[in-house]
C-alpha positions in Angstrom: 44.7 -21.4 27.4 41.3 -23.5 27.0 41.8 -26.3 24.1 39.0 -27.8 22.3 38.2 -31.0 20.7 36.7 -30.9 16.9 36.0 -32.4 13.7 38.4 -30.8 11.1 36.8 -31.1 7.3 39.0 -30.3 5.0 36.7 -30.1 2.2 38.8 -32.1 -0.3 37.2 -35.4 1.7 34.0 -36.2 3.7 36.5 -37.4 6.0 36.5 -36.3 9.2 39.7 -35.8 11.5 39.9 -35.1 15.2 41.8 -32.1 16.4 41.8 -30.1 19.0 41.6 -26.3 18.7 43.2 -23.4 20.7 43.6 -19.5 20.2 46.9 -18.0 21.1 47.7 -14.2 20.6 44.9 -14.1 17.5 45.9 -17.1 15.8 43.8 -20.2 16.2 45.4 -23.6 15.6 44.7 -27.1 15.2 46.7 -30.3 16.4 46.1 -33.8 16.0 45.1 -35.9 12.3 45.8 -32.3 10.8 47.7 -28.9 11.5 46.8 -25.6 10.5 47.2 -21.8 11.5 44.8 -18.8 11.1 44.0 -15.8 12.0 40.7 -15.7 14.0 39.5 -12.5 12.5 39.8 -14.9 9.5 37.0 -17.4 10.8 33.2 -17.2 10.9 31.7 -19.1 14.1 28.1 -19.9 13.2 25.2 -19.1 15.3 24.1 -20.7 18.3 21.6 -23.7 17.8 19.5 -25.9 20.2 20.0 -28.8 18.9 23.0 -28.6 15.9 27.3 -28.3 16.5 28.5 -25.1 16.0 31.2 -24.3 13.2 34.1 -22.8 12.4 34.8 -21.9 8.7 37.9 -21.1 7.4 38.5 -18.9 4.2 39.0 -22.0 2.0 35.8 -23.1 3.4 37.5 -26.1 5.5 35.7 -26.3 8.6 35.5 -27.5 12.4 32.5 -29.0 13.5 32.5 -28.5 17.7 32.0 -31.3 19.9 33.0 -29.8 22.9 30.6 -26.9 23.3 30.9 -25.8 27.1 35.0 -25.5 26.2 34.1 -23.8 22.9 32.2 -20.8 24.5 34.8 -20.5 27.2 37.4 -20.2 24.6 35.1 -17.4 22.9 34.9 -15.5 25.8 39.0 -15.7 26.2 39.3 -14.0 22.8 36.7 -11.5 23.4 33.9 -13.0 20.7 30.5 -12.0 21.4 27.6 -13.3 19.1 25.5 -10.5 17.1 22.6 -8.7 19.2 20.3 -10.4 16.5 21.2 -13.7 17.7 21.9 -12.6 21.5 17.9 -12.1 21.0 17.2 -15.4 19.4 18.3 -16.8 22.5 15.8 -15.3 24.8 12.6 -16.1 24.6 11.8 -12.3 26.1 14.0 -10.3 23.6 12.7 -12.6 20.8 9.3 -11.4 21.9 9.8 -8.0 22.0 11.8 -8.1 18.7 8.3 -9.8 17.4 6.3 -7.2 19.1 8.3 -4.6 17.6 8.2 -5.6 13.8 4.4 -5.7 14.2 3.9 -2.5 15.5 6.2 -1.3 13.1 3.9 -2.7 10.1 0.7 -1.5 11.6 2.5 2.2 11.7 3.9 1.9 8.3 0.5 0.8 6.8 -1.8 3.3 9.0 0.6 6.5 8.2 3.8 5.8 6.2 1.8 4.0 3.6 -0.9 6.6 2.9 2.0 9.5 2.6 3.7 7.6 0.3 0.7 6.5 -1.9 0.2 10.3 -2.3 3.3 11.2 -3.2 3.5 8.2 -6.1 -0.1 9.1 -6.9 1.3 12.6 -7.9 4.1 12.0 -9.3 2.6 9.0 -12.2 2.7 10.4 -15.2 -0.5 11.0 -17.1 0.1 8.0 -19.4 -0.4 5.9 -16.7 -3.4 7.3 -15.2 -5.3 7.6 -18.9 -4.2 4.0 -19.5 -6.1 2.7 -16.1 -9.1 4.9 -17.1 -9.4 3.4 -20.7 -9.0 -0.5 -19.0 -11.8 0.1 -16.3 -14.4 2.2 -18.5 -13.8 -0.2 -20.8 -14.4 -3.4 -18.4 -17.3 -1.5 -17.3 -19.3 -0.4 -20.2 -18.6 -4.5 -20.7 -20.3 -5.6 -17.7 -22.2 -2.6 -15.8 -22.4 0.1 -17.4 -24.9 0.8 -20.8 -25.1 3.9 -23.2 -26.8 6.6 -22.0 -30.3 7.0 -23.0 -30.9 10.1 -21.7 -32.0 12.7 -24.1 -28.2 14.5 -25.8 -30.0 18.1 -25.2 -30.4 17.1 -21.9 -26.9 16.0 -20.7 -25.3 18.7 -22.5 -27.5 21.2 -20.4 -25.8 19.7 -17.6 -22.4 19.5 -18.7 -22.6 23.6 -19.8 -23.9 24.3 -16.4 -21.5 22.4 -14.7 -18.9 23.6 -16.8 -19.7 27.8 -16.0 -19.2 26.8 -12.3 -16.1 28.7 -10.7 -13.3 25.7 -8.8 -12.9 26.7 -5.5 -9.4 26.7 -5.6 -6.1 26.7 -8.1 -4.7 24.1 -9.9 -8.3 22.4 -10.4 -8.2 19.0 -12.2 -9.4 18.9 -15.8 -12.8 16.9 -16.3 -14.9 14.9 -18.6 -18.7 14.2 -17.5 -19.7 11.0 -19.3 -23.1 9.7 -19.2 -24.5 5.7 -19.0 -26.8 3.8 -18.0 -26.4 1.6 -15.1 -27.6 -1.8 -13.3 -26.2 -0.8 -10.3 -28.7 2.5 -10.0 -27.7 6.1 -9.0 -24.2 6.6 -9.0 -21.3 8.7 -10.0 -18.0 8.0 -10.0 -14.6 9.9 -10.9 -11.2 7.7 -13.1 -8.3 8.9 -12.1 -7.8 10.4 -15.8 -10.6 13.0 -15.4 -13.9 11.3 -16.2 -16.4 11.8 -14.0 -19.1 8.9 -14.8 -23.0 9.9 -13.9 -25.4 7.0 -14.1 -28.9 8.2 -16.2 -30.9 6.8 -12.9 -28.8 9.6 -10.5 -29.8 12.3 -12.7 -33.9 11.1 -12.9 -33.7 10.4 -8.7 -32.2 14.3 -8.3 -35.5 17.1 -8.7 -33.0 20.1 -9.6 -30.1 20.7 -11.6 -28.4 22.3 -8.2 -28.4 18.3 -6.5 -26.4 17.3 -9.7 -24.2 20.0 -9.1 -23.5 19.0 -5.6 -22.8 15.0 -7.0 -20.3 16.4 -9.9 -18.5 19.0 -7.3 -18.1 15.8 -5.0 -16.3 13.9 -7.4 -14.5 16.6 -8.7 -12.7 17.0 -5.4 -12.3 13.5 -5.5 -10.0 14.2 -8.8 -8.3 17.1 -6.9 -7.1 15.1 -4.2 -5.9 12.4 -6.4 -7.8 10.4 -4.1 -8.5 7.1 -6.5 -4.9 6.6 -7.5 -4.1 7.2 -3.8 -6.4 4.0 -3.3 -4.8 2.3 -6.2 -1.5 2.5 -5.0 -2.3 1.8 -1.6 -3.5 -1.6 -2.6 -1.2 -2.3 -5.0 1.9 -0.9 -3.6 3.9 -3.3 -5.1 2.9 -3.2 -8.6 3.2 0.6 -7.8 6.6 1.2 -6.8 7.4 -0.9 -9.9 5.4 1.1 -12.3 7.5 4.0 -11.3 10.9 2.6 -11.8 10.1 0.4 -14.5 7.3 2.0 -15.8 5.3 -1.1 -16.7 2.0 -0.5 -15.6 0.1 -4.2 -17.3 -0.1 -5.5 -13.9 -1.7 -2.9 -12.7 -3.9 -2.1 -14.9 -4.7 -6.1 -14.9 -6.2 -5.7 -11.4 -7.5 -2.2 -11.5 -11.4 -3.3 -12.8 -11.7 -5.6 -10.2 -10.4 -3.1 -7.7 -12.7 -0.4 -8.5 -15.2 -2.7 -7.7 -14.6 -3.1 -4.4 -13.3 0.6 -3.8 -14.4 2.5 -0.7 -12.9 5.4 0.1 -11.7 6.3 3.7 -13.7 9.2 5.9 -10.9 11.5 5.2 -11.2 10.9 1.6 -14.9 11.6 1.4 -14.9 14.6 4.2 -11.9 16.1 2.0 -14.8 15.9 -0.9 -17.4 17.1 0.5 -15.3 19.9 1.5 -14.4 20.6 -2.1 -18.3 20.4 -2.8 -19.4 22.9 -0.1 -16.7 25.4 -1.3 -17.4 25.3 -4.8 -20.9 25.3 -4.1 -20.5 28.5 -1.6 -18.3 30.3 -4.4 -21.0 30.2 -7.0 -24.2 31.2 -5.1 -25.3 27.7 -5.1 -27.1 26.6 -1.6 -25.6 24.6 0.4 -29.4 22.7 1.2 -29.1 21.4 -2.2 -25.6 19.7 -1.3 -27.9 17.9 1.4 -30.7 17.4 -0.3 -28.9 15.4 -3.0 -27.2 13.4 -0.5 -30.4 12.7 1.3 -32.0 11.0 -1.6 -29.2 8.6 -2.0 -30.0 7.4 1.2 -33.5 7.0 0.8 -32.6 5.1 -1.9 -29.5 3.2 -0.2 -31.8 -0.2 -0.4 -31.9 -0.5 -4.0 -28.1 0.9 -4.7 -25.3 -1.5 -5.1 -22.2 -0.8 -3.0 -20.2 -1.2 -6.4 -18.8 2.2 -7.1 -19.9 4.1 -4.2 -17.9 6.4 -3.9 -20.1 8.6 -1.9 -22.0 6.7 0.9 -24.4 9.4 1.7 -24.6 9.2 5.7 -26.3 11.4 8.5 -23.0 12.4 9.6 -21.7 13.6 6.3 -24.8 15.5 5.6 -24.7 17.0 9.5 -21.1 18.3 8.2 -22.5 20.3 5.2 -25.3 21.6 7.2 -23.0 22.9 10.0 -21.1 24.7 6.9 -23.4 27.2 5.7 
């Protein structure tokens, strides 16, 4: 039976006394400047350490400091102690890597796939309240800062409202809408909120030469709203703030950070080929050509130079307008 020498601390006194400990049939005693008895399912050994002692803590928090830690671990071994597989890894300098390795790839994963499906299914499931209340916060920091009253002619944006509005959705369920006209300093642009409004800057609607381009922008946008892609966004950036807006249903801090968000908001290829995909079909269902689509996209990127990046939500690209060319 393997004995070792310790520092017993009673925890009544910083004084220390020596002892020696041994284990015999499950109970662990100590001899010397004091005597005690325990069970050593009773005890918690602490971890391993380079440089510190190692301890033994005793339900009243008493507690022996090793000295002798070569006897110590061969007195572990006799009564079948092995330390966790946590800090059997902390130990090697391989296991600790791969434990590193691990927890990174597991983030990267999370935040490539697990993060995305589970900003959609938040995204869906806010209630409207919340979504109206981040609308109202951002037009208003807009209209603030970027955005001006329209001062295009009211015959003329309800002409495009009533055509837009006769236009058949593509599919069920399709989001309801607001078309709001302004004036801009960022240039042609149209952007969706995640409560419906669909925002068309005065200078998109003079660069566009027919009605049909217009059409193409507001179906774009409107597929945007479909796919709840804004909030999806949202929640993917603040994810924190998110989670607690659905069990507490405080929403201040995100709504805080939501103006200055949508600043900087770019939405991913599958976002924007899921919208143009909306665009070609409700374009296709209502005899609208799909050239026009193209054309409107094609004059935003003649025009890319003088646009801002704030708000666009539709970078118009070769490859996206190669997509709704290869759909008709």
């Amino acid at each position: 039976m393997t004995s070792v020498t310790a520092s017993y601390f009673d925890g009544k006194t910083s004084r220390p006394h020596r002892v020696t400990l041994s284990v015999d049939a499950g109970i662990a005693a100590i001899t010397g400047d004091a005597e005690r008895t325990c069970a050593i399912t009773e005890l918690r050994v602490s971890e391993r350490t380079r440089n510190g002692r190692r301890k033994v803590t005793f339900p009243d928090d008493a507690y022996l400091e090793i000295s002798d830690e070569s006897a110590f671990d061969t007195l572990l071994a006799e009564t079948g102690y092995r330390d966790s597989a946590v800090v059997r890894m902390q130990q090697s300098w391989r296991k600790a890597l791969a434990g590193l390795l691990a927890t990174i790839a597991i983030l990267v994963l999370g935040y490539i796939y697990a993060l995305p499906l589970a900003s959609e299914i938040i995204a869906r499931a806010l209630p409207d309240s919340v979504e109206r209340s981040i609308s109202k916060g951002t037009l208003e920091f807009l209209d603030q800062r970027i955005l001006a009253p329209s001062q295009l002619p009211q015959a003329r944006r309800e002409a495009i409202r009533q055509r837009f509005q006769r236009m058949v959705p593509p599919r069920e369920g399709a989001p309801a809408y607001e078309i709001v006209f302004r004036k801009s300093e960022i240039g042609p642009n149209a952007f969706a909120l995640p409560s419906g409004q669909i925002i068309m800057t005065d200078e998109l609607v003079q660069l566009m030469d027919d009605d049909e381009q217009i059409l193409g922008v507001l179906a774009h946008e409107l597929g945007h709203l479909h796919e709840h892609h804004l909030m999806r966004r949202i929640v993917q950036s603040s994810a924190i703030g998110a989670v607690v807006t659905v069990i507490f249903g405080d929403v201040s801090a995100i709504i805080a950070n939501i103006p200055t968000l949508m600043l900087d908001m770019k939405y991913s290829r599958d976002a924007e080929r899921e919208a143009d995909d909306y665009a070609i079909a409700m374009m296709k269902a209502n005899g609208v050509p799909l050239s026009q689509l193209a054309s409107g996209f094609e004059k935003l990127r003649a025009k890319q130079g003088d646009v801002s990046p704030y708000l666009s939500s539709h970078p118009s690209t070769a490859e996206r307008i190669a997509h709704i060319q290869s759909a008709r």
